[in-house]
C-alpha positions in Angstrom: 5.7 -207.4 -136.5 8.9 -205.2 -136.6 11.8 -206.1 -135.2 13.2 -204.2 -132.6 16.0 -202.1 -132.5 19.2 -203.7 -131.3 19.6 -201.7 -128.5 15.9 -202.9 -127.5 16.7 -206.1 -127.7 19.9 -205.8 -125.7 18.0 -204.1 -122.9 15.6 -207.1 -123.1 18.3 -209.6 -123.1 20.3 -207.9 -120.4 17.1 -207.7 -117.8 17.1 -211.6 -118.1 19.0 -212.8 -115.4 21.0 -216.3 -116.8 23.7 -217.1 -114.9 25.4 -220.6 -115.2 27.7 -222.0 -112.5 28.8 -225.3 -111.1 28.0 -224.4 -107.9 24.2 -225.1 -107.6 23.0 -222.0 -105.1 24.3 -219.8 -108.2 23.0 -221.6 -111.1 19.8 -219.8 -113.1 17.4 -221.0 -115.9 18.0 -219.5 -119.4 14.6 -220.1 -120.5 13.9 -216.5 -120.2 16.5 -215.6 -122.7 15.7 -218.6 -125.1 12.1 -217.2 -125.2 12.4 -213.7 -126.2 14.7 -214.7 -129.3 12.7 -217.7 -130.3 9.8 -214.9 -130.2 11.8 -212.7 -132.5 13.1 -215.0 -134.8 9.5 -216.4 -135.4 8.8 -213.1 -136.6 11.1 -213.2 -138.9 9.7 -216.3 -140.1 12.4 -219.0 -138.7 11.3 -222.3 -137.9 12.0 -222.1 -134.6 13.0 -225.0 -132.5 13.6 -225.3 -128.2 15.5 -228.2 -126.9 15.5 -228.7 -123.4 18.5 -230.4 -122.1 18.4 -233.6 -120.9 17.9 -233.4 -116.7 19.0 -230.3 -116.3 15.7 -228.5 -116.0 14.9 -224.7 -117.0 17.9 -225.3 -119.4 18.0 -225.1 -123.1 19.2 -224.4 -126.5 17.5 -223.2 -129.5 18.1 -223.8 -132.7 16.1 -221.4 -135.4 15.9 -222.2 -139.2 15.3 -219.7 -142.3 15.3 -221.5 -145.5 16.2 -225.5 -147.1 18.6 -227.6 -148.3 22.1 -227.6 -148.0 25.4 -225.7 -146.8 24.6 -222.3 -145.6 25.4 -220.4 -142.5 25.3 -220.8 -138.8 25.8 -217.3 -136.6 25.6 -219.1 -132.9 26.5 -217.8 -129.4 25.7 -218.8 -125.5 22.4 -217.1 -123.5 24.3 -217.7 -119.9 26.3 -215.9 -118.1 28.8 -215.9 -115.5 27.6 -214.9 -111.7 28.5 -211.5 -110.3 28.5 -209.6 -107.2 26.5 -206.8 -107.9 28.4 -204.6 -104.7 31.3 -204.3 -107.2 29.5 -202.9 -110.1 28.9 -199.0 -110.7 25.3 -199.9 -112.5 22.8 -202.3 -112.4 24.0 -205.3 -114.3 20.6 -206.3 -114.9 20.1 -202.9 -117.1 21.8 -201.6 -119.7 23.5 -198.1 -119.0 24.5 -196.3 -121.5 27.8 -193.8 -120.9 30.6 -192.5 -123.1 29.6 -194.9 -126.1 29.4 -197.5 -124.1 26.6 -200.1 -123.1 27.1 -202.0 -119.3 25.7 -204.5 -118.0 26.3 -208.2 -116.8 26.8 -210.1 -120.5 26.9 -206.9 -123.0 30.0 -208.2 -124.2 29.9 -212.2 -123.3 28.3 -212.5 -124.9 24.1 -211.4 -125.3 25.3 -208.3 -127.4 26.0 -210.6 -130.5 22.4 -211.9 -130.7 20.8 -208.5 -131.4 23.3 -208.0 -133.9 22.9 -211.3 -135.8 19.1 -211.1 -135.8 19.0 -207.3 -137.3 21.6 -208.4 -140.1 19.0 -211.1 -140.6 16.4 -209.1 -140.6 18.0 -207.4 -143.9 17.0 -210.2 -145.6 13.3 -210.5 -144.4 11.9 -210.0 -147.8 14.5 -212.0 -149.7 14.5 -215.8 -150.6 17.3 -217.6 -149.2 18.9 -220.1 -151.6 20.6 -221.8 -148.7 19.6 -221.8 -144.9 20.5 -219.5 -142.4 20.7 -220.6 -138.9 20.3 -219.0 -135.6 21.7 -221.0 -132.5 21.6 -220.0 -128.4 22.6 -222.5 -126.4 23.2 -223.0 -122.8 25.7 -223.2 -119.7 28.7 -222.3 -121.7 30.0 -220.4 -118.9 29.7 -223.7 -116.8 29.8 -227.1 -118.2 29.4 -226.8 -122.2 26.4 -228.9 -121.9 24.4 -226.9 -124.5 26.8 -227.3 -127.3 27.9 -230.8 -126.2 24.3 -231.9 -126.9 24.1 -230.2 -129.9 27.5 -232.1 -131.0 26.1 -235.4 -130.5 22.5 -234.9 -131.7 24.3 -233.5 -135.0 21.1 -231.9 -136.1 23.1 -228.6 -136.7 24.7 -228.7 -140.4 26.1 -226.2 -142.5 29.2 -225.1 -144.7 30.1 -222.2 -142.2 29.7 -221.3 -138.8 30.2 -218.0 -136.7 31.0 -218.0 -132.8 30.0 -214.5 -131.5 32.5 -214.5 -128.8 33.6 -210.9 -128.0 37.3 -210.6 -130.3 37.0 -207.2 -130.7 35.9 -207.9 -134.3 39.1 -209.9 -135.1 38.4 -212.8 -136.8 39.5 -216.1 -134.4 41.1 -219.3 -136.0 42.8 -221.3 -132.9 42.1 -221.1 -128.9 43.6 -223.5 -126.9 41.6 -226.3 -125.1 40.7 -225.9 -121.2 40.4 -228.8 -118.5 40.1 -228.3 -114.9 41.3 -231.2 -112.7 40.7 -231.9 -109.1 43.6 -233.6 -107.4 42.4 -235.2 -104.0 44.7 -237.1 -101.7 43.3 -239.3 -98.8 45.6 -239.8 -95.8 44.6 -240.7 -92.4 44.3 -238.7 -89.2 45.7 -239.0 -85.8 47.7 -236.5 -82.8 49.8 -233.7 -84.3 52.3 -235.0 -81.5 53.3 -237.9 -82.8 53.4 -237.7 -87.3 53.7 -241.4 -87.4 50.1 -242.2 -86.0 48.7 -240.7 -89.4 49.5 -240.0 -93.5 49.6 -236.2 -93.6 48.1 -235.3 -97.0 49.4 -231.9 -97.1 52.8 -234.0 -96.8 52.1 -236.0 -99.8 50.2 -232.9 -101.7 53.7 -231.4 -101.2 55.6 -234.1 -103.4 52.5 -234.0 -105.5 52.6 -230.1 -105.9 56.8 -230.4 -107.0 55.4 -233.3 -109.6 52.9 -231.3 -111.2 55.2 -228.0 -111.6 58.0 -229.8 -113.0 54.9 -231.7 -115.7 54.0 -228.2 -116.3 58.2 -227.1 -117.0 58.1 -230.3 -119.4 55.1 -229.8 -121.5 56.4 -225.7 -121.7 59.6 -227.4 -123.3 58.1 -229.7 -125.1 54.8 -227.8 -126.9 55.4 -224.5 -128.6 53.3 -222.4 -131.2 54.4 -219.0 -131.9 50.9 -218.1 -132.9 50.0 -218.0 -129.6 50.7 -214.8 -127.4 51.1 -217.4 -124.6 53.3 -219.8 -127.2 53.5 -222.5 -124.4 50.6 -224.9 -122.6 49.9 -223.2 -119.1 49.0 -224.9 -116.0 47.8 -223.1 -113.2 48.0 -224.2 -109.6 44.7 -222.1 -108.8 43.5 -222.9 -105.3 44.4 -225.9 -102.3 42.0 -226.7 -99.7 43.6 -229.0 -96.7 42.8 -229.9 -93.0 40.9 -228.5 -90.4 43.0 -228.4 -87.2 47.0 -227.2 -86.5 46.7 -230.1 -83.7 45.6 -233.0 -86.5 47.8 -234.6 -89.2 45.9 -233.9 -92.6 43.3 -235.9 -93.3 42.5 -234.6 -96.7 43.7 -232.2 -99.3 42.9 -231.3 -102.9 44.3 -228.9 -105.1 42.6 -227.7 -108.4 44.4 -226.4 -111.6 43.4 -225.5 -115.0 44.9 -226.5 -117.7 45.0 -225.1 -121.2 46.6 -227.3 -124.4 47.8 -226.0 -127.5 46.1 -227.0 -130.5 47.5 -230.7 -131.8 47.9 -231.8 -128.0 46.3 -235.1 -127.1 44.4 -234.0 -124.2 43.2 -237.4 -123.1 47.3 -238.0 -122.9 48.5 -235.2 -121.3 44.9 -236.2 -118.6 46.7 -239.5 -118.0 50.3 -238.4 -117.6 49.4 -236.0 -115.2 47.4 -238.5 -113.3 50.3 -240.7 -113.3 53.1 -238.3 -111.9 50.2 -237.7 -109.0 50.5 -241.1 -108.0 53.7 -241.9 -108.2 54.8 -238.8 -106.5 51.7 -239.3 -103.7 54.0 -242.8 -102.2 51.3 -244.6 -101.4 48.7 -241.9 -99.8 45.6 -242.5 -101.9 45.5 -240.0 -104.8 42.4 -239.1 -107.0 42.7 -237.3 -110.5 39.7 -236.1 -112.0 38.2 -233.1 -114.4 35.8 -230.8 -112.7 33.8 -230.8 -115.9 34.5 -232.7 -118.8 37.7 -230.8 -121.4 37.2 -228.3 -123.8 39.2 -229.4 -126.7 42.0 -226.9 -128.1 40.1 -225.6 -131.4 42.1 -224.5 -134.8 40.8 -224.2 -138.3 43.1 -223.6 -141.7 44.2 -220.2 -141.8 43.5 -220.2 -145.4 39.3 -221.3 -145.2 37.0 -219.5 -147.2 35.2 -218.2 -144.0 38.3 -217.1 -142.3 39.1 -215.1 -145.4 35.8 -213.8 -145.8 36.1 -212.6 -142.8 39.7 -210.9 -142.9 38.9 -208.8 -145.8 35.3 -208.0 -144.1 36.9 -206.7 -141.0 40.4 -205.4 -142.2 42.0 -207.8 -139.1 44.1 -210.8 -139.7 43.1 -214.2 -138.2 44.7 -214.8 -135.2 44.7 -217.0 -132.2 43.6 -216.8 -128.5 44.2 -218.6 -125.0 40.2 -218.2 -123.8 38.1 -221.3 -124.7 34.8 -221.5 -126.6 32.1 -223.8 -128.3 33.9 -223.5 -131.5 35.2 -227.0 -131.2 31.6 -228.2 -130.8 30.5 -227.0 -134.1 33.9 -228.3 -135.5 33.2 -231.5 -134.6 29.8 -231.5 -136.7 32.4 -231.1 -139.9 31.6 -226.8 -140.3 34.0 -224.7 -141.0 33.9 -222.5 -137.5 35.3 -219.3 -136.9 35.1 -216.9 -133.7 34.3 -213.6 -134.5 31.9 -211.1 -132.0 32.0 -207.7 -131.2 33.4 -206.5 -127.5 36.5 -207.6 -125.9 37.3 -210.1 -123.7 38.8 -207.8 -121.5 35.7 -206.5 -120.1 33.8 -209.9 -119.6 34.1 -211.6 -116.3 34.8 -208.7 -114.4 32.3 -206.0 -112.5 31.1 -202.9 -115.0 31.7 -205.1 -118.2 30.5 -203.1 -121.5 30.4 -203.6 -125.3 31.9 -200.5 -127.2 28.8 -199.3 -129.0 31.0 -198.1 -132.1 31.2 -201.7 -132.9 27.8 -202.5 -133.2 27.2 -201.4 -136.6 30.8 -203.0 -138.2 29.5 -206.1 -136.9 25.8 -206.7 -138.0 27.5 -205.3 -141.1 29.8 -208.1 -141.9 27.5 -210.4 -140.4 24.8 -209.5 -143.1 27.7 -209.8 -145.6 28.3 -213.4 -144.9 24.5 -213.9 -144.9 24.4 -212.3 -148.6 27.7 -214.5 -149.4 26.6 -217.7 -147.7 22.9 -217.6 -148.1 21.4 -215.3 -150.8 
């Protein structure tokens, strides 16, 4: 059977809705996705394999196979997407419109437009015996927890010499991100009458000297950790959002505050985790003080700017490597020893945010240089 256009299978991709989010009442199977490219890729005679993630039902990743033995390529990217509020958006985000050379809709850029891409440069090579495999991989709840590619790191059945994250760069070829933890900070005083402060342990007291601790942790690891590769040379943490008491009338109870946190490439996350955690203490004086990740870190990610993939892919796109602050799977497929490198058409500008669109004069450079590294890595 033919394959269909790109577009097509954009419009197809686009109409499944696969959000991923920690909060449950938002969260969406990505089965829907999953299935219309494992039909696809079956026609273009993949071995085709869907692994549903351990208890998280109506998740899953797929991992599709063309061709034996060893090295070769991976082109992989995420089926999810993030949630959106659909009063905010000019057109359906469940449809692809099309308008001033653009396509929207919810994931065009972040990232379901790579997938139609990577399976028509595949498709150039229908006809043609592969001398080492090519591999197509969608996995799920990147935009949540990771889980997809943390089960694919520790089932290791994904190997190759080269692998390519379709994360929208705008076609410039990606070398480092920086790593991303989130980290809930909970502090557990004890109530009483507003009228008198000593029949209670205000938390929002305590979160106080806890909120001065963790800005001046933040002013030391700026001072400490620089790489001018990075348009954001420093670590960044972000005081994002405190939630704290219920009453003017009541001492604090409770409070939490939740910051993100994003590490240069070479810091020891696990480190910087427990240093943080404990400053919080200290600084808390006794009110009970919980430190903990929302979701377990994203390591920072960087690969030698001098690897045969990242060069293949500088003189393919014209673009130096460079680096970015956004996190991806990349360090997932690191960790099974393959050379990784982010490359994807669109820009991150545009994902995350109502009327998000890929550029549709970028859809042919990319299948382009993705059937390229098929030709160089495969044929």
């Amino acid at each position: 059977m033919p394959l269909p256009k790109p577009i097509d299978m954009l419009r197809t991709l686009i109409a499944e809705p696969s959000v991923s989010c920690i909060n449950a009442a938002h969260d969406q199977s990505n089965l829907g996705v999953i299935h219309h490219l494992a039909n696809w890729l079956e026609d273009l005679d993949f071995r085709v394999d869907v692994q549903p993630l351990p208890a998280k039902p109506g998740k899953a990743n797929l991992v599709a196979k063309r061709g034996s033995g060893e090295d070769g390529l991976v082109l992989a990217g995420h089926t999810d997407t993030v949630p959106c509020d659909e009063t905010l958006w000019s057109v359906d985000p469940f449809a692809v419109t099309e308008r001033d050379s653009k396509f929207y809709g919810l994931g065009t850029a972040d990232m379901k437009g790579f997938f139609p891409l990577a399976l028509a440069a595949a498709a150039r090579y229908r006809d043609a015996g592969l001398a080492k495999p090519l591999t197509i991989v969608a996995t799920s709840d990147e935009e949540s927890s990771m889980d997809g590619a943390r089960v694919l790191a520790a089932n290791g059945v994904v190997k190759a010499a080269a692998a390519v994250i379709g994360e929208p760069t705008g076609l410039a070829p990606i070398r480092a991100h920086k790593g991303v933890a989130m980290i809930s900070i909970a502090l557990a005083g004890s109530s009483g009458h507003s009228s008198n402060p000593d029949l209670g342990d205000n938390a929002l007291d305590a979160m106080h000297r806890v909120m001065g601790a963790v800005i001046a942790f933040r002013r030391e690891l700026a001072e400490r950790h620089v790489d001018p590769a990075f348009e954001v040379c420093a670590p960044t943490m972000n005081l994002g959002c405190l939630h704290a008491g219920d009453n003017p009338n009541r001492i604090c109870e409770h409070a939490e505050l939740q910051i993100d946190i994003r590490l240069l490439p070479g810091m020891d996350t696990a480190h910087v985790l427990d240093e943080l955690r404990q400053r919080v203490e200290a600084a808390s004086e006794g009110t009970r003080a919980t430190v903990q990740p929302l979701f377990e870190p994203v390591l920072p990610y960087q690969t030698p700017s001098d690897g045969p993939l990242v060069k293949s892919l500088e003189a393919l796109s014209g673009r130096g490597a460079r680096t970015v602050a956004f996190g991806t799977e990349a360090p997932f497929f690191q960790m099974l020893g393959i050379e990784t490198v982010v490359f994807g058409p669109g820009s991150i500008n545009q994902a995350h945010q109502p009327d998000e669109f890929l550029d549709a004069t970028q859809l042919e450079p990319a299948q382009d240089a993705l059937a390229a590294l098929i030709g160089q890595y495969c044929v």
